[in-house]
C-alpha positions in Angstrom: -78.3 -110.5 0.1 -79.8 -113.3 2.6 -81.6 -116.1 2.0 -83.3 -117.5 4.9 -83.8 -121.5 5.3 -86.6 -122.4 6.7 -85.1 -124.9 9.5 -87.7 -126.3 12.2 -87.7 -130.0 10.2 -86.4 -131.5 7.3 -83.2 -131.1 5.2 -82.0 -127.7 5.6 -79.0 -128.4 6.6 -78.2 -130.1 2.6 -79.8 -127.0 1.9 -77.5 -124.5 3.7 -74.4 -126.1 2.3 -75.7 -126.1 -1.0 -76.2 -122.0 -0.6 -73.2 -121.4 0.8 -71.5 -122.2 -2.5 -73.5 -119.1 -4.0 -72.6 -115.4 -3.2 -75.5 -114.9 -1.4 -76.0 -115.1 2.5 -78.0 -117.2 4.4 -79.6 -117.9 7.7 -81.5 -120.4 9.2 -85.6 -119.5 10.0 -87.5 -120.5 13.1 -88.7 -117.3 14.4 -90.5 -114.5 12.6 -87.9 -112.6 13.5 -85.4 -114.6 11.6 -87.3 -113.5 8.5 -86.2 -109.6 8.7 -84.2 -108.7 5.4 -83.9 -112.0 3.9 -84.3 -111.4 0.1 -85.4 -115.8 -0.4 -86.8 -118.6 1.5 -86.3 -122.1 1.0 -88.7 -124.5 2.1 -87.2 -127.7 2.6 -88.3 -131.5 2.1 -89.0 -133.5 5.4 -92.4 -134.4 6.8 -95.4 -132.1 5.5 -97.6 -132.8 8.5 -94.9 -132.4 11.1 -93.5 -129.1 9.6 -96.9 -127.6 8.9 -97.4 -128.1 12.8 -94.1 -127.0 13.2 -95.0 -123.5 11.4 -98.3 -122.9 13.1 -97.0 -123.2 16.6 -93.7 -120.9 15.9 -95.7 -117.9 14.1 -94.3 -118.3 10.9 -97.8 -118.6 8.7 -98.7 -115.6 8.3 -95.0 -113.7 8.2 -94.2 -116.1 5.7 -97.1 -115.5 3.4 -96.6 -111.7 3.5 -92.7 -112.6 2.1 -94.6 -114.5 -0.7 -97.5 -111.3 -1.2 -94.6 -108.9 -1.5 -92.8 -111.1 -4.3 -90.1 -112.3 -2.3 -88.6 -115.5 -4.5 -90.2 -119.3 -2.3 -88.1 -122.3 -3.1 -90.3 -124.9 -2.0 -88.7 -128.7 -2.3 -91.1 -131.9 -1.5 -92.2 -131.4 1.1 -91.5 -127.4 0.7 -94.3 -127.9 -2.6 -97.0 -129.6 -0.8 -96.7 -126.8 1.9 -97.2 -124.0 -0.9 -99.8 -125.8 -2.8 -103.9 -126.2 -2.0 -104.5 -127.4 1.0 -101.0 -126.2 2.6 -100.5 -123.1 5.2 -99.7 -121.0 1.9 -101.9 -122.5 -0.6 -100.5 -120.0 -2.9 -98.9 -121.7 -6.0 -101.8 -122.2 -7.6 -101.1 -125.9 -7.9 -102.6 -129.5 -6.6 -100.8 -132.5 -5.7 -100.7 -135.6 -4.4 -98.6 -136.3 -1.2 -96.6 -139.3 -1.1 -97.3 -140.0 -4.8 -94.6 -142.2 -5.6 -94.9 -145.0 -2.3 -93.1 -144.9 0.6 -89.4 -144.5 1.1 -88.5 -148.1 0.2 -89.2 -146.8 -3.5 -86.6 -143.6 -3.4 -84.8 -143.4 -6.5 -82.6 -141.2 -8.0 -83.3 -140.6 -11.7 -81.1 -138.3 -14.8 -83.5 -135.7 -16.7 -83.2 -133.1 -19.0 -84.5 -129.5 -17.6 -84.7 -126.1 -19.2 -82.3 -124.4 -16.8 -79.2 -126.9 -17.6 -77.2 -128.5 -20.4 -77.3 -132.3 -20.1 -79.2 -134.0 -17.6 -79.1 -133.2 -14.0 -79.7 -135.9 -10.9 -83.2 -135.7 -9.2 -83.6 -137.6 -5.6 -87.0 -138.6 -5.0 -87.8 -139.3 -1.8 -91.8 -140.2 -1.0 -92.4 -137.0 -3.5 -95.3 -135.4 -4.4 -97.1 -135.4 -7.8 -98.2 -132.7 -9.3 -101.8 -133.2 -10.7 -102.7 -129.4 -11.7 -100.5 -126.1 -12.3 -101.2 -122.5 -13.7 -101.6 -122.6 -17.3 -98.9 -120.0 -16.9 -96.7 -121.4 -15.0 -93.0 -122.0 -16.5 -92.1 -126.1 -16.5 -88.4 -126.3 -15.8 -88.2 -130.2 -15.5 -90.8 -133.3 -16.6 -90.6 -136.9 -16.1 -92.4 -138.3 -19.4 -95.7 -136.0 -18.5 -95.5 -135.3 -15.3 -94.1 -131.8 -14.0 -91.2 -132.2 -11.5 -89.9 -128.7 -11.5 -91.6 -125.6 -12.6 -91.5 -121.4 -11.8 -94.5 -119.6 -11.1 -94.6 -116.5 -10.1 -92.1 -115.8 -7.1 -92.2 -119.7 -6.6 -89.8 -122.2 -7.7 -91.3 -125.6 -6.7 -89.2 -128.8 -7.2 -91.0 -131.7 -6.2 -87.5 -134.2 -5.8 -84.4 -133.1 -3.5 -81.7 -131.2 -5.4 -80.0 -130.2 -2.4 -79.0 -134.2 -2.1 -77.4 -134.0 -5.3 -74.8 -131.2 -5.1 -77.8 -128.4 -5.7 -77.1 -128.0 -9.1 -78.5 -126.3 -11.2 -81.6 -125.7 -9.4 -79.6 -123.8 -6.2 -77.7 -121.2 -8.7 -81.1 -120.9 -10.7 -83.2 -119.8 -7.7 -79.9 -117.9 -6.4 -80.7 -116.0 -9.8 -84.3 -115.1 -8.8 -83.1 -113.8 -5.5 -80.7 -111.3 -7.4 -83.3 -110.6 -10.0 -87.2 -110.7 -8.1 -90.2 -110.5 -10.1 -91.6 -106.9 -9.7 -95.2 -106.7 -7.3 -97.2 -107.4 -10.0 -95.6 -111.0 -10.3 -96.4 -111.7 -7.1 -99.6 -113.8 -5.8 -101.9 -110.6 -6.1 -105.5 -112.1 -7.9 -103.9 -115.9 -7.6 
């Protein structure tokens, strides 16, 4: 199995070395045709507005969104969530947020947290992150920061709103590594979202 990285902006490389530690494939997307047989996508952090330009001028909109329609498993990161929530190019994970909620990149931090996929507390780099200000009720929180939801599953979608890749991946690479091997059937998929 492949996972493709989406790769016209932003971290993918941290991305792609993260995967590579898993047993599954991956390439690096910037064509629709790069998107044939991949089982996963990662969406990367980087700029929202540059990579959402990015997508619309290389094709990938609409191929992308039929991946996501027929249940293949979207890691979005960052900037990755605020391109799969309303008001992005996919506007499919049924959540809103709020772009560049934490300041600008003077205010970066890295912070330990507990999340439901790990024992102990895992590293989370945020880097002028989004905030997420309204999720399905049925959407599976993974990780919160006192109230707010950092990390959570919905779906096909894993959205992590901080940079895993920058911290060695884990757990959150071998977690969505796990929804590759294991999709959600068609009915999980964003059919009546």
């Amino acid at each position: 199995m492949v996972i493709g990285i989406l790769a016209l902006q932003g971290d993918y490389a941290e991305h792609r070395s993260c995967l590579e530690k898993t047993a599954l494939g991956c390439r690096l997307v910037r064509t629709p045709a790069d998107l044939d047989g991949i089982a996963g996508l990662v969406i990367p952090g980087g700029e929202s507005t540059a990579i959402k330009r990015l997508v619309a001028s290389s094709g990938l909109v609409e191929p992308v969104m039929d991946l996501i329609e027929r249940c293949i498993p979207v890691w979005g990161t960052c900037a990755g969530v605020v391109l799969l929530a309303k008001g992005g190019p996919w506007d499919v994970a049924g959540v809103r947020v709020e772009r560049n909620a934490y300041g600008p990149q003077v205010y970066s931090r890295v912070v330990m947290a507990r999340t439901s996929i790990a024992e102990g507390d895992v590293p989370l780099v945020f880097i002028r992150a989004p905030r997420i200000v309204d999720a399905p009720r049925d959407a599976s929180v993974l990780c919160r920061l006192g109230d707010e939801i950092v990390a959570l599953r919905w779906k096909n979608l894993l959205l992590t709103t901080f940079h895993p890749e920058l911290a060695g991946g884990e757990p959150f690479t071998s977690y969505f590594a796990s929804m590759v091997a294991s999709p959600p059937r068609r009915g999980g998929s964003m059919e009546g979202a």
